[in-house]
Kinemage of the C-alpha trace (Angstrom):
@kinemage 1
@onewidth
@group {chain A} dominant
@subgroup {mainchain}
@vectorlist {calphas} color= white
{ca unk a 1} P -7.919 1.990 -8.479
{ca unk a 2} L -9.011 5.712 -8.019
{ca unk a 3} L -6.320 7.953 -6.293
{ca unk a 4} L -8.368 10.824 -6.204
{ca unk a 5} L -11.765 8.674 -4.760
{ca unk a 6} L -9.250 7.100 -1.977
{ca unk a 7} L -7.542 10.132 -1.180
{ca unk a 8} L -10.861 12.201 -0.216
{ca unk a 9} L -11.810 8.831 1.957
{ca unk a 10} L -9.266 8.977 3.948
{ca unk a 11} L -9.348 13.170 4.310
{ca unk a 12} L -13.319 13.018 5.246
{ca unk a 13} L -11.989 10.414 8.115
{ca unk a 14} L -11.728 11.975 11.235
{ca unk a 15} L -8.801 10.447 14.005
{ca unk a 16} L -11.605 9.660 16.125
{ca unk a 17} L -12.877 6.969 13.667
{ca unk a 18} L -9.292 5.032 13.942
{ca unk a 19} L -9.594 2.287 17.025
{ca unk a 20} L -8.481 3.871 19.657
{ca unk a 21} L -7.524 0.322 21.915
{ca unk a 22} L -4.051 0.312 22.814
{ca unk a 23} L -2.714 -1.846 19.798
{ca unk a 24} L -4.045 0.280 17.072
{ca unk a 25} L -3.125 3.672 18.693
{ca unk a 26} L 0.853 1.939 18.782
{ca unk a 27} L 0.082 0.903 15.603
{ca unk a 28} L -0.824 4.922 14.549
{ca unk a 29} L 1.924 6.499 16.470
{ca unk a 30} L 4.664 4.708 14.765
{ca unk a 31} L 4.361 3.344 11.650
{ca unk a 32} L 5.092 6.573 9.688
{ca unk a 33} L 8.287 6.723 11.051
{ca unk a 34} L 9.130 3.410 11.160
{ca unk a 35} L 7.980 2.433 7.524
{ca unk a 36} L 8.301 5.629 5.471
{ca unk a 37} L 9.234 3.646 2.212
{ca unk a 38} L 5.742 1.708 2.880
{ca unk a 39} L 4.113 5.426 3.797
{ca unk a 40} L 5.256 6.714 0.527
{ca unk a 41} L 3.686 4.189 -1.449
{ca unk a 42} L 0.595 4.141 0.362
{ca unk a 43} L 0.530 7.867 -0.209
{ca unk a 44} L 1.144 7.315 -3.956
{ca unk a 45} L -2.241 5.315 -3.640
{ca unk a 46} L -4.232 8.211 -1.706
{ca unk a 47} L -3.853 5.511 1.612
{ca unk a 48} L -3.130 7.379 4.973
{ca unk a 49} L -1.261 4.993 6.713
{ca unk a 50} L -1.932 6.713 10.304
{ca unk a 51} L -5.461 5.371 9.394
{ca unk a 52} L -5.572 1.268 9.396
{ca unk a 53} L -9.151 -0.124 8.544
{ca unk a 54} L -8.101 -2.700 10.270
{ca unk a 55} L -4.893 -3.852 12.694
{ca unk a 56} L -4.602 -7.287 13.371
{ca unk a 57} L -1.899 -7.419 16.442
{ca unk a 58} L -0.581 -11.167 17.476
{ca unk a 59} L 1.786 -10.546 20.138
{ca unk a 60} L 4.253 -8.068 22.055
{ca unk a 61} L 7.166 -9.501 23.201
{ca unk a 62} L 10.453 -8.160 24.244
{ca unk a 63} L 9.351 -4.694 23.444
{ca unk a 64} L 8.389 -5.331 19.784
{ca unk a 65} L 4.487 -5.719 18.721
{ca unk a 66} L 3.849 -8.154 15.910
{ca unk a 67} L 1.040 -7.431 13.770
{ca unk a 68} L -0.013 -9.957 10.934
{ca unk a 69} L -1.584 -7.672 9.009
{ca unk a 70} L -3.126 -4.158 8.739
{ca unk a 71} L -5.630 -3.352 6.312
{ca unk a 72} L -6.310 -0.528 4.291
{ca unk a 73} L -9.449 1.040 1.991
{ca unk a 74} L -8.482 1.765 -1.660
{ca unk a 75} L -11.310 3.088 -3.477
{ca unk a 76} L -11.970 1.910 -7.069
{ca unk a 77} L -11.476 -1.196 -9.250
{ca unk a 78} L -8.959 -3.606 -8.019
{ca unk a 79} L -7.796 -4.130 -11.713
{ca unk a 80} L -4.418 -2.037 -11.459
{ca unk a 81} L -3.466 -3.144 -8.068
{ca unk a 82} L -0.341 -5.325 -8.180
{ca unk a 83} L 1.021 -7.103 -4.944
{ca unk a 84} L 4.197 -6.182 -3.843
{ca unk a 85} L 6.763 -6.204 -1.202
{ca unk a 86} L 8.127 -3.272 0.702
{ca unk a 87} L 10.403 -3.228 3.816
{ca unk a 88} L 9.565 -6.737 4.159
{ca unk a 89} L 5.650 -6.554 4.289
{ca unk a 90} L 4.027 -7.962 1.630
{ca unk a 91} L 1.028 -6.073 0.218
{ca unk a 92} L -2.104 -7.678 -1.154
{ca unk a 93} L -5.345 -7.752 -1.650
{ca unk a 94} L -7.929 -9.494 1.137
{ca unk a 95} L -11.318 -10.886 0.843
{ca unk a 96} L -10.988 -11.461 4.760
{ca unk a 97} L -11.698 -8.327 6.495
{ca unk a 98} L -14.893 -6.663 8.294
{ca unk a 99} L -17.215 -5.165 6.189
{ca unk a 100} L -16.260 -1.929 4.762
{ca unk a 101} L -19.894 -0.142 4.632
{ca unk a 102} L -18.834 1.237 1.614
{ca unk a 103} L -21.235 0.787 -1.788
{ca unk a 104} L -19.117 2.449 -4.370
{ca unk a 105} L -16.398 0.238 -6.285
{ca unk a 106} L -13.568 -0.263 -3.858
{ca unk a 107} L -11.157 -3.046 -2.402
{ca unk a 108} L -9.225 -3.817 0.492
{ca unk a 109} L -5.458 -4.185 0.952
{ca unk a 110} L -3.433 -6.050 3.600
{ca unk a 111} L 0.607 -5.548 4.780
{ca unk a 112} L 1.707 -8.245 6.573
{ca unk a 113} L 3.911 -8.439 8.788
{ca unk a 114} L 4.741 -5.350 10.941
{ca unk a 115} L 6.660 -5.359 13.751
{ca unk a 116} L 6.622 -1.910 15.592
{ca unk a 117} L 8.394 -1.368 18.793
{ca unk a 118} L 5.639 -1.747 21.815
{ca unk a 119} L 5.003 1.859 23.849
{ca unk a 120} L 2.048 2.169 25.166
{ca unk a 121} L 1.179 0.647 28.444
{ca unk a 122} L 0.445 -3.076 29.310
{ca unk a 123} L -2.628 -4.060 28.197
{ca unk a 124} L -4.745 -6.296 31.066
């Protein structure tokens, strides 16, 4: 794992490369707040977690938006990486995820589940 590599990833991407549907903007304007133990380790990693490779929503229901996983970019060798579980998410690594575009040594993390509270309009 390279903090420094994954940090300047994540600083050369702009907000207007994170999805903008609905989920994924929900996804962006909460989770900080919501998860700030998970933020702080992701931070420890070089991970901004206002930028999700990848959201993966299920279901909003009563108000609450269920995600089964978000996914996350972690430059470097996967070697050091140890799952773990933080305000009830687990974090892993994935092999199932889009591709990454990305030819340097690097890996891709999962949290699963979130559940964030559901603000943004009705999607139709």
């Amino acid at each position: 794992m390279d903090i420094e590599k994954t940090k300047k990833y994540y600083e050369q991407l702009s907000d207007e490369e994170v999805c903008d549907c609905t989920y994924c903007q929900n996804y962006v304007k909460q989770i900080k707040a919501t998860y700030p133990k998970l933020a702080a380790y992701l931070d420890e990693m070089g991970v901004n977690i206002e930028k999700p490779f990848e959201a993966i929503p299920i279901a909003e229901a009563e108000g609450v938006m269920l995600y089964s996983g978000v996914q996350y970019v972690v430059m470097g060798k996967a070697e050091d990486f140890k799952d773990t579980s933080i305000e009830n998410s687990e974090i892993f690594i994935t092999d199932s995820h889009p591709m990454t575009g990305i030819s340097e040594d690097h890996f891709v993390i999962e949290i699963a589940p979130i559940e964030l509270k559901w603000i943004m309009k009705k999607v139709i």
